[in-house]
C-alpha positions in Angstrom: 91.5 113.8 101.4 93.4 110.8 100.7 90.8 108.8 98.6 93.2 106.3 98.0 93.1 104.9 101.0 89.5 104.0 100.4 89.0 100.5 100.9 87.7 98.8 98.1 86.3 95.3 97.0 88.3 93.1 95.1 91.5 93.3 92.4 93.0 96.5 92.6 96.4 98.4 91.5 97.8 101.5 93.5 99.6 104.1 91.3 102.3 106.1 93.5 104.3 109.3 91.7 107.3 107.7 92.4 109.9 110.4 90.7 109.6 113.8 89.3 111.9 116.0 87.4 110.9 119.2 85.9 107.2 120.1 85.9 104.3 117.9 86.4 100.6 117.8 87.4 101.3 116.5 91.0 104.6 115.7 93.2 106.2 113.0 94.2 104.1 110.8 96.3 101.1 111.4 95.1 98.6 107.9 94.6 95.4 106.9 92.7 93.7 103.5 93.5 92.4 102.0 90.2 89.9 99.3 90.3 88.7 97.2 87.1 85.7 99.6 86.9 86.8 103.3 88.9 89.3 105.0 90.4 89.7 107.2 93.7 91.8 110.0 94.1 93.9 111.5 90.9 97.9 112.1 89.8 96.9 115.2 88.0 94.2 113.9 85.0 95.3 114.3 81.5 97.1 111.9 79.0 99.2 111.2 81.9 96.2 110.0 84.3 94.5 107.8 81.3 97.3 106.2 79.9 98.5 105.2 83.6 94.8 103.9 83.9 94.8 101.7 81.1 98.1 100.2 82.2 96.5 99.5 86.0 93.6 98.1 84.0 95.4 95.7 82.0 97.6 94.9 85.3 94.2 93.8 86.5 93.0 92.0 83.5 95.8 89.9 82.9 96.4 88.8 86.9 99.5 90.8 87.1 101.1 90.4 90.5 104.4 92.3 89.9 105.3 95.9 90.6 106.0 97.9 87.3 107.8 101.3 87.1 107.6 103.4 83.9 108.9 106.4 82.4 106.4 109.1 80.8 107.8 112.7 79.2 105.3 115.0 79.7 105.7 116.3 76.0 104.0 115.8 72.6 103.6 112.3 73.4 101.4 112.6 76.4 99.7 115.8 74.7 100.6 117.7 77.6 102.5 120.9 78.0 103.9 120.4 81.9 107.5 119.7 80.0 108.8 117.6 83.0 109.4 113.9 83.1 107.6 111.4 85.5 107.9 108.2 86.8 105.1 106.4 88.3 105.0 102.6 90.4 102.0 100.2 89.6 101.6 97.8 92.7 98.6 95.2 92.8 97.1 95.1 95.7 97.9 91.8 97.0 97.4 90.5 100.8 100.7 92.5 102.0 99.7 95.7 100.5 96.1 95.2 101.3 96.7 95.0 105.0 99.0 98.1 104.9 96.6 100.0 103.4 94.2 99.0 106.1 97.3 100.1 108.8 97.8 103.6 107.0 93.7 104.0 107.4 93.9 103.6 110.8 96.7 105.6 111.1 95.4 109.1 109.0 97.2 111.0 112.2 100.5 109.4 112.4 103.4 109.7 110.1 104.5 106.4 108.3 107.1 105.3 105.7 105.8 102.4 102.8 108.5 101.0 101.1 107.8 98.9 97.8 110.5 97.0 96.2 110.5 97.7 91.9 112.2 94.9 90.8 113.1 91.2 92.2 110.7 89.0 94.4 107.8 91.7 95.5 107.7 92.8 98.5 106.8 95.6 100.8 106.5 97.4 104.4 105.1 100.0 106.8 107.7 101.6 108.9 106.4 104.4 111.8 108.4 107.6 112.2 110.8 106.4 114.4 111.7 103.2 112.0 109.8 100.6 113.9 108.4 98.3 110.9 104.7 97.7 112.0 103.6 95.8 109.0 104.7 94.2 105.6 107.3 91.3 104.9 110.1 93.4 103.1 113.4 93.1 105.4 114.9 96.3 104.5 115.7 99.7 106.5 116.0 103.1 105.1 117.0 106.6 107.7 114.1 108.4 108.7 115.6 111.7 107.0 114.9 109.9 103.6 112.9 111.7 101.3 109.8 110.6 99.1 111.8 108.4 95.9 113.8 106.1 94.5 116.4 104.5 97.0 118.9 101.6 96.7 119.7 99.3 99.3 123.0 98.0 100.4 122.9 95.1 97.5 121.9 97.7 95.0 118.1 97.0 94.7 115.8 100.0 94.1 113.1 100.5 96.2 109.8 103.1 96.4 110.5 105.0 100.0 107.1 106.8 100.1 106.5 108.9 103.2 102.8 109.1 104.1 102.7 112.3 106.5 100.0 113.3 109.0 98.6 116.4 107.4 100.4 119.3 109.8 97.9 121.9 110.0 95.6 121.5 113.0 92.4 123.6 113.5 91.0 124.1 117.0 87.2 125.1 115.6 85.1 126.5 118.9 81.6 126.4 118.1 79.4 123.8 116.8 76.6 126.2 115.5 75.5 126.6 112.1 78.7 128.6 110.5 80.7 126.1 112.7 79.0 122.7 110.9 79.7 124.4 107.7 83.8 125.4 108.0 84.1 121.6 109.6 82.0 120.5 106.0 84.2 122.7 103.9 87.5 121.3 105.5 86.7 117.9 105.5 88.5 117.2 101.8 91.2 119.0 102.9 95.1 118.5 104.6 94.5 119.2 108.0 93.0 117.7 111.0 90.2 119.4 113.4 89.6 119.9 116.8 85.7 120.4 117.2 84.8 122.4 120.5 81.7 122.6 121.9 79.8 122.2 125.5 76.8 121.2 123.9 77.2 117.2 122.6 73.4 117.4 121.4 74.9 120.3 118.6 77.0 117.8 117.0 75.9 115.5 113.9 75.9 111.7 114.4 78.7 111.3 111.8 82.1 113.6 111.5 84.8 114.0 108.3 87.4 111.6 109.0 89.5 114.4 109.9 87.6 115.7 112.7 88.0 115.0 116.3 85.1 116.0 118.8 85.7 117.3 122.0 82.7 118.1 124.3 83.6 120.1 127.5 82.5 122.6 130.0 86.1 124.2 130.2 87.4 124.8 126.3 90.1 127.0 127.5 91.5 124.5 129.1 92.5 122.9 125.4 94.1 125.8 124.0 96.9 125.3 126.3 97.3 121.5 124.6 96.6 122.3 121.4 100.0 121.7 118.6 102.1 124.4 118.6 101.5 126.9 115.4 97.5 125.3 115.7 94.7 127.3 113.6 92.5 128.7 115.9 88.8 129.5 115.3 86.2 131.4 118.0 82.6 131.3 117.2 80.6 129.9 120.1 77.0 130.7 121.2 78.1 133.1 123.8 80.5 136.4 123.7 81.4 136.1 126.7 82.9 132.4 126.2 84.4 133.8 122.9 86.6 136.5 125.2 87.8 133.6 127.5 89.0 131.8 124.5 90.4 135.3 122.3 92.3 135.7 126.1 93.3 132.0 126.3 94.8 132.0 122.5 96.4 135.0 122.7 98.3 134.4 126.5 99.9 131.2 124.6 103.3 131.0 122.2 103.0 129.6 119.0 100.1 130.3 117.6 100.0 129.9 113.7 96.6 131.6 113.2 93.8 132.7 115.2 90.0 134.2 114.1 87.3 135.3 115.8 83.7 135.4 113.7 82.2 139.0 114.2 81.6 142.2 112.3 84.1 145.0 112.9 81.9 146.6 115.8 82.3 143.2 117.9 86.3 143.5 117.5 86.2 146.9 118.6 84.7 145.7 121.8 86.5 142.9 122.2 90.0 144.9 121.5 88.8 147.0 124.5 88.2 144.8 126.9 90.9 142.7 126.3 93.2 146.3 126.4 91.7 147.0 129.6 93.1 143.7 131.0 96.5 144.5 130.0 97.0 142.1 127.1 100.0 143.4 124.7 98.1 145.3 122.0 100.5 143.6 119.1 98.9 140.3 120.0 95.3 141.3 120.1 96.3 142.7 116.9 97.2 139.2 115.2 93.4 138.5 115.8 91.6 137.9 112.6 88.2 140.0 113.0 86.0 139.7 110.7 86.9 136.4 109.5 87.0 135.3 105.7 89.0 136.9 102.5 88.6 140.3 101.6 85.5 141.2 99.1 83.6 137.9 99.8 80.8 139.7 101.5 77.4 137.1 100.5 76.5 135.7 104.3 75.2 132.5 103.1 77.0 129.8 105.2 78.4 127.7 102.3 79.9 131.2 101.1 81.1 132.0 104.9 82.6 128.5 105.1 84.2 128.6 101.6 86.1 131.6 102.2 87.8 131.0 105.8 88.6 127.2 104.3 90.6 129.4 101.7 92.2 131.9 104.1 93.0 128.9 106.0 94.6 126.9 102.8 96.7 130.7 101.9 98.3 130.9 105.6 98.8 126.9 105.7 100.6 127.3 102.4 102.6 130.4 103.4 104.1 128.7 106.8 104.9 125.5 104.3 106.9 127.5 102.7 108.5 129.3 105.3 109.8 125.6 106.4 113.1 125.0 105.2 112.5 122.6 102.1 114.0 119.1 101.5 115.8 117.7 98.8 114.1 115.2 97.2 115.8 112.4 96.4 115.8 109.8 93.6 
């Protein structure tokens, strides 16, 4: 997740999807680093990705310093059939972009807004969510509300406003047993972060995903009640009876986007009956997720296990997205 943000050794130009209009490979905001010899990350492949490739490369060769901004129809040209229109930004990564890039690492959790100027004297910034500028020389200030695009300024110069979000699905992952180690592996690459339960700090390996948070406590239950509201939830401990006292805690909360309990049909009976029994509303114990995975994936080998509740995750992620009211991009 977010390659580009890789740091890298020497020259290097970062290639932003700076304007979209009908259809395309990826939307607006979307980046590839490009080094003289690789590249990490991708703006959807194709003509598209090698011709914009080339044109980093001979940024690079040449000692190019200024931002360019070009115009590529996704038609005959390009050889590709998407029929839209984009625009992408080539910045060099010089010391001011450089040391926002190192900002934006360290802040994979946090929301920021880069701004890039496209023509004039180059120059650039890192704004927080609240408009605070936190690194970068460019004196310039755009609303919050702004969306990912082209903007103007109040003497008319055009600048990149590139919103860098915190991914916004979170996954509270009890368990750090075998099918645990492999969801956390299988959602490492993708737009969330992950709250990693267990009691038992010998369970977990010496070195986590980047979007991975550890938490090792006696009383779990104790972080449903902090987790983000509309959080993922996901039960699979050592111990049954720790599995009830989180299904219990997650369900006596608001807000919960998503909640799964690993088990075969016989262990959700049980679990429904007990949890009846101490007068939980039946329509919430019914929102429990029991067995976990996507229907017809029955193989129980772990990477199997893991793929398939990383994709029911990505289908109810995508399906609350959508149910967001959407913004207008602006260019």
């Amino acid at each position: 997740m977010n390659d580009w943000l890789t740091a890298t050794a020497g020259p290097a130009v970062l290639v932003t999807v700076a304007r979209v209009e009908g259809s395309s490979p990826r939307a607006t905001g979307t980046k590839m680093l490009v080094t003289a010899h690789g590249q990490l990350d991708t703006i959807g492949g194709g003509h598209l990705e090698l011709k914009a490739v080339e044109i980093a490369r001979a940024m690079l060769a040449r000692g190019d310093d200024a931002v360019h901004y070009e115009r590529f129809p996704l038609g005959p040209s390009l050889g590709q059939c998407c029929g839209g229109v984009v625009w992408l930004a080539f910045e060099p990564v010089g010391a001011e972009l450089a040391h926002i890039l190192e900002v934006l690492r360290a802040r994979r959790r946090d929301d920021s807004i880069r701004v890039t100027a496209i023509e004039g004297v180059p120059a650039c910034a890192l704004f927080d969510a609240g408009g605070t500028r936190i690194a970068g020389n460019a004196d310039v200030a755009f609303p919050g509300a702004l969306q990912a695009g082209l903007h103007a300024d109040a003497h008319g110069r055009r600048w990149l406003v590139d919103p860098i979000l915190a991914p916004r699905a979170h996954v509270l992952l009890f368990g750090a047993g075998h099918v645990g180690a492999a969801i956390v592996r299988a959602l490492a690459e993708l737009p969330c972060s992950v709250t990693w339960v267990d009691e038992r700090d010998d369970m977990f390996p010496a070195r986590v995903p980047d979007n991975v948070t550890v938490e090792v406590t006696d009383t779990p239950e104790t972080l449903v009640a902090v987790a983000p509201p509309g959080a993922s939830y996901l039960v699979m401990t050592h111990s049954h009876a720790l599995d009830q006292r989180l299904c219990e805690a997650i369900l006596a909360r608001e807000q919960v986007g998503w909640f799964g309990l690993i088990g075969s049909k016989t262990k959700r009976a049980q679990f429904e009956s007990r949890m009846a029994a101490r007068g939980i509303d039946p329509v919430r114990i019914a929102t429990m997720v029991c067995p976990i995975g996507l229907p017809g994936i029955i193989d129980k080998a772990l990477p199997v296990i893991a793929a398939s509740v990383a994709a029911q995750l990505l289908i109810v992620w995508q399906a609350q997205a959508a149910a967001l009211p959407q913004p207008i991009q602006e260019n």
